[in-house]
N, C-alpha and C positions, 0 to 999 in steps of 0.2 A: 366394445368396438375400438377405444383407444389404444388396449394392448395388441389389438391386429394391427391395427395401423403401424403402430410403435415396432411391431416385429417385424414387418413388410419393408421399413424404412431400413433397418438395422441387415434387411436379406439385399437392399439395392446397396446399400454401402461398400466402395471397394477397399478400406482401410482392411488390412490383415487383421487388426485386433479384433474385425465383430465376425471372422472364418467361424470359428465355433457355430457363432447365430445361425449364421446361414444356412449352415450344413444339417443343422436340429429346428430349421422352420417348419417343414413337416410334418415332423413330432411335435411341434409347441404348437400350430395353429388346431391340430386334431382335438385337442383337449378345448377349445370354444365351440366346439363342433353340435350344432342342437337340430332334430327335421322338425318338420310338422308333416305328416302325413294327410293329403286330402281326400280320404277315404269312399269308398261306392260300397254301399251293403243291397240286400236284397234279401225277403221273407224274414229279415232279422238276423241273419247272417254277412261279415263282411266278404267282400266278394275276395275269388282267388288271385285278379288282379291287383287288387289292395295288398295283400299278404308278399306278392311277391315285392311292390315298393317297399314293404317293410324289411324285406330281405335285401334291397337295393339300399336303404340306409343300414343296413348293418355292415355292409362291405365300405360305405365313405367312413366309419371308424366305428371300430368293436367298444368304443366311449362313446359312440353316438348317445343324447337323450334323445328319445322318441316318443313324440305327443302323435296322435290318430285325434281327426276332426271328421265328424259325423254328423248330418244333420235331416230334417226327418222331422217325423211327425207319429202323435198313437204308440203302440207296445213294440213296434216292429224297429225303433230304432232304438226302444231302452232295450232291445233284445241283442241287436246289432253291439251297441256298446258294452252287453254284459260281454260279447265274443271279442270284441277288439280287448276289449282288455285283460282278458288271461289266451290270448291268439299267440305272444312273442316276448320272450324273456327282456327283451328293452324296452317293449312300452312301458312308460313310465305313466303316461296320462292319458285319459280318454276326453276329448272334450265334444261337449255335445248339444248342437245348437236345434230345438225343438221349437214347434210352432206349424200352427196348421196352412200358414201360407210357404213352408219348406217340405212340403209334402212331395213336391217333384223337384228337381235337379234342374234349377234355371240359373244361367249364369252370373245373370246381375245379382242375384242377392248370394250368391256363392262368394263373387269377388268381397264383395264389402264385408262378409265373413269374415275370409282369411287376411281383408288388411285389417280388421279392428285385431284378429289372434296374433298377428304379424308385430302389429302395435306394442301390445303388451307383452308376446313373449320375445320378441328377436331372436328371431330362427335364424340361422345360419344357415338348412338349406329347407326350400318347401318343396314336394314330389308326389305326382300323381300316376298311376299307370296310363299308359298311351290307348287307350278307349275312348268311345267315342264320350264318353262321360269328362273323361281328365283332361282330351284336346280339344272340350269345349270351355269347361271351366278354367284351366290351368292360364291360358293366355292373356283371358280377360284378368283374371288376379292380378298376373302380371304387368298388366297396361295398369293396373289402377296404383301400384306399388311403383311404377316409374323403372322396371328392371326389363333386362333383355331374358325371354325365358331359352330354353335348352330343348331339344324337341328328340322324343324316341333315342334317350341313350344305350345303348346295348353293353356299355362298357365301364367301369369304373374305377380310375387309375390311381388318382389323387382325390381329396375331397373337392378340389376343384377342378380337375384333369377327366374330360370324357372323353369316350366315344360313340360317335354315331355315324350311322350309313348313310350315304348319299347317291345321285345317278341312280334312282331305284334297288339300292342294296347291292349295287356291282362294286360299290367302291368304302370303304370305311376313312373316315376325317378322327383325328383327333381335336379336339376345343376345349380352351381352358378357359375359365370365367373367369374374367378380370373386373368385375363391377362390382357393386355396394351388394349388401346383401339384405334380403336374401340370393342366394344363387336357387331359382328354381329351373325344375327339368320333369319332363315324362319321360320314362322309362319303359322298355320294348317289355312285357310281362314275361315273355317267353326265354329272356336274356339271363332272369334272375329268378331261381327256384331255392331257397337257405332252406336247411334243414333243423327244422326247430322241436325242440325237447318238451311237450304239449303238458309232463308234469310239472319240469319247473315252471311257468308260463303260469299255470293253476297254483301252485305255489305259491306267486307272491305275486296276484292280479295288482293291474295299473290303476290309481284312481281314476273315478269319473267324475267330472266335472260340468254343469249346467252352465248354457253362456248365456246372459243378456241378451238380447237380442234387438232392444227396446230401440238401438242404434239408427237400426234401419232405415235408411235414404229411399222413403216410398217413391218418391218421385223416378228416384232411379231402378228399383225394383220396380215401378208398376210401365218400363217401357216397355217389357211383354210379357203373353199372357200365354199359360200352359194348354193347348187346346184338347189333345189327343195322342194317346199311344197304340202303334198298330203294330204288332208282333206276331212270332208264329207261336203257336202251345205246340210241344214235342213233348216225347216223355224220351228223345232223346239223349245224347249227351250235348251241353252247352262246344259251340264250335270252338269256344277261342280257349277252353281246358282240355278237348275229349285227349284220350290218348289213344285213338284211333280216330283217322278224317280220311271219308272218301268222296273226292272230287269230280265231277262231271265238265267236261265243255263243250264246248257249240256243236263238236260229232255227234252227241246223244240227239241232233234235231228237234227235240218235242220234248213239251210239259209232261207227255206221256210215258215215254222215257226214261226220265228221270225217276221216276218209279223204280223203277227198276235197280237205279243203285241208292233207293231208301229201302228198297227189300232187303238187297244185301248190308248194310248198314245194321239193320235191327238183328240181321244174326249176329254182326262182329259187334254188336254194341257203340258201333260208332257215328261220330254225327257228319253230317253231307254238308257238303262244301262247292262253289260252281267258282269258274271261271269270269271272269266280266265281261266277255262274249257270251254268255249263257244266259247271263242276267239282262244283258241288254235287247236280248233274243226274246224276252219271259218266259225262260222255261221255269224259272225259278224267284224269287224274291229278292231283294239287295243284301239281305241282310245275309244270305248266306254264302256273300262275295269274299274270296280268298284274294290275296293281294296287295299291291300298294295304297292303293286308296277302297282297300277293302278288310276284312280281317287278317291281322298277324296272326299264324299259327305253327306251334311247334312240337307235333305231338311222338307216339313213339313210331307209330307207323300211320304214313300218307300215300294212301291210294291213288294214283292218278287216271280215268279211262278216257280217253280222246282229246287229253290237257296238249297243246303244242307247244309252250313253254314259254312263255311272251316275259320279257326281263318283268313286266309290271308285276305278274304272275308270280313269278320266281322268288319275286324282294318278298314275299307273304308266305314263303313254306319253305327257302332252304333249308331252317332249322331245325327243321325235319329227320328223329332219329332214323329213319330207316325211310326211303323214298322207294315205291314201285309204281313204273309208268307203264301202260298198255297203250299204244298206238299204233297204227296200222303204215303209220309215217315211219319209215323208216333212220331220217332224216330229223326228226323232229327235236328242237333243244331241249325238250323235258328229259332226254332219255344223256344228255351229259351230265346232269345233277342225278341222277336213278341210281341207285344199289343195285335194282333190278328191274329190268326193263322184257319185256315181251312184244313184241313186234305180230299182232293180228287183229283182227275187226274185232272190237268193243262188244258187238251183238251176237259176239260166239262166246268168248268169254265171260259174260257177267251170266249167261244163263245155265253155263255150268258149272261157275263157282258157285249159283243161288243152289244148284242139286247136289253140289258136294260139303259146303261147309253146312255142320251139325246149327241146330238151332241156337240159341244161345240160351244158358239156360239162370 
């Protein structure tokens, strides 16, 4: 940490003699450059939003070290760790904190995790994916380390140069972190997909490592308690990966309805997605809210039937490689984001797409 300082001082200096410095701080701060990854698995796999943060410290420097923090309970997180650590040619380490009172994803003992790992490695930067998982844990880590966090970067310029959206994704900000480190940040999953070589990765697996855990500030961990998980079971595709999402909104009128584009879903193989007019309507459940304060998603083709294109709506699927809106509105703002738009009633169209597209098979 003295030589950043020492280089930081030597970048503010206006003497000519330290131009060289200056102009090679980029290159010389890259090289202290270390993440810690605070990683989401599930059934003993780590999740696809984890994988792409690792792909987001691989863009702050191709020197990045890369440590994955895992924590968990039973075979399903030594399985997880067998995958993080041959997942990316840079993990360098697995570390993995087990115990049966880390069986569910609770903030407080999350945080006091990452400041004991914080402690002893001095990361320079720490990164979660922007899920509901990382934008619960991440901040609190944050509060507890005494740092300003970074919220939903889609962009990454410098190792300390970001970008993220603001105004609901109408407008993009650049923000540079100027504080102690670590610098942490969530990262928009959909922003950053790296292309990783799965032989070398097996090749030359990261070690794993066992944490202490013995630390642990009961008092502070025991201020809440895990009660219940209520989800849906699909044999779908997950929303926030599929690469195909079809969207309903508040036109479809009825929970009944909506059927109707989970039929067509199961032939394209893709998973359904509502509006938050839809969900606030109950045709559908929260969770499968597209949007600002709902899921980001960026898949290769996004179905829109009766979407009217509300900016909240918008900031959660521009990124969308290929956008098709059907509305009956001719006027409607989902159809100036569309590739391809269709202008007629919803309940004429989805019921002969259901007769024309082949099953899937």
């Amino acid at each position: 940490m003295a030589a950043i300082a020492a280089l930081k001082a030597l970048r503010k200096s206006s003497s000519p003699c330290f131009a060289p410095f200056r102009t090679t701080f980029s290159q010389s701060i890259r090289r202290f450059i270390s993440t810690l990854i605070v990683a989401e698995h599930d059934g003993g796999f780590v999740k696809p939003s984890t994988l792409s943060a690792i792909a987001a410290a691989e863009v702050v420097s191709k020197e990045n070290s890369i440590s994955v923090l895992l924590a968990g309970s039973g075979p399903s997180v030594e399985k997880a760790a067998q995958h993080a650590a041959t997942c990316h040619p840079l993990v360098s380490e697995v570390l993995v904190a087990k115990a049966e009172e880390l069986e569910h994803p609770m903030a407080e003992s999350w945080a006091e995790i990452v400041k004991m790992v914080q402690q002893k490695g001095s990361y320079s930067h720490i990164m979660a994916a922007s899920t509901s998982f990382g934008k619960n844990i991440l901040p609190r880590a944050a509060a507890v380390l005494d740092v300003s966090p970074i919220t939903d970067v889609v962009q990454i310029s410098e190792p300390r140069l970001f970008v993220r959206p603001i105004y609901a994704g109408n407008a993009l900000c650049t923000v540079q972190y100027t504080g102690l480190d670590p610098c942490m940040m969530t990262i928009r999953s959909t922003s950053f997909q790296g292309e990783v070589n799965p032989d070398a990765a097996k090749a030359n697996p990261a070690t794993i490592t066992q944490i202490d855990i013995s630390f642990l500030n009961q008092e502070i961990v025991g201020k809440s308690k895990w009660l219940s998980l209520s989800s849906q079971e699909s044999e779908r595709p997950d929303l926030g990966n599929a690469r195909v999402v079809i969207t309903g909104g508040r036109a479809l009128k009825s929970a009944e309805n909506f059927k109707l584009l989970e039929k067509l879903a199961e032939k394209l193989g893709a998973a359904v997605g509502a509006t938050r007019a839809a969900v606030d309507a109950g045709y559908v459940p929260n969770d499968l809210q597209v949007g600002q304060t709902g899921k980001i998603v960026a898949p290769e083709l996004y179905i829109a039937f009766g979407v009217s294109g509300a900016i909240q709506h918008l900031a959660g699927m521009r990124d969308s490689k290929v956008i098709v809106a059907v509305n009956k509105d001719a006027d409607a703002p989902i159809f100036q984001v569309a590739d391809y738009g269709l202008v007629a009633d919803l309940f004429e169209v989805i019921p002969e797409l259901l007769e024309k597209v082949p099953e899937k098979k």
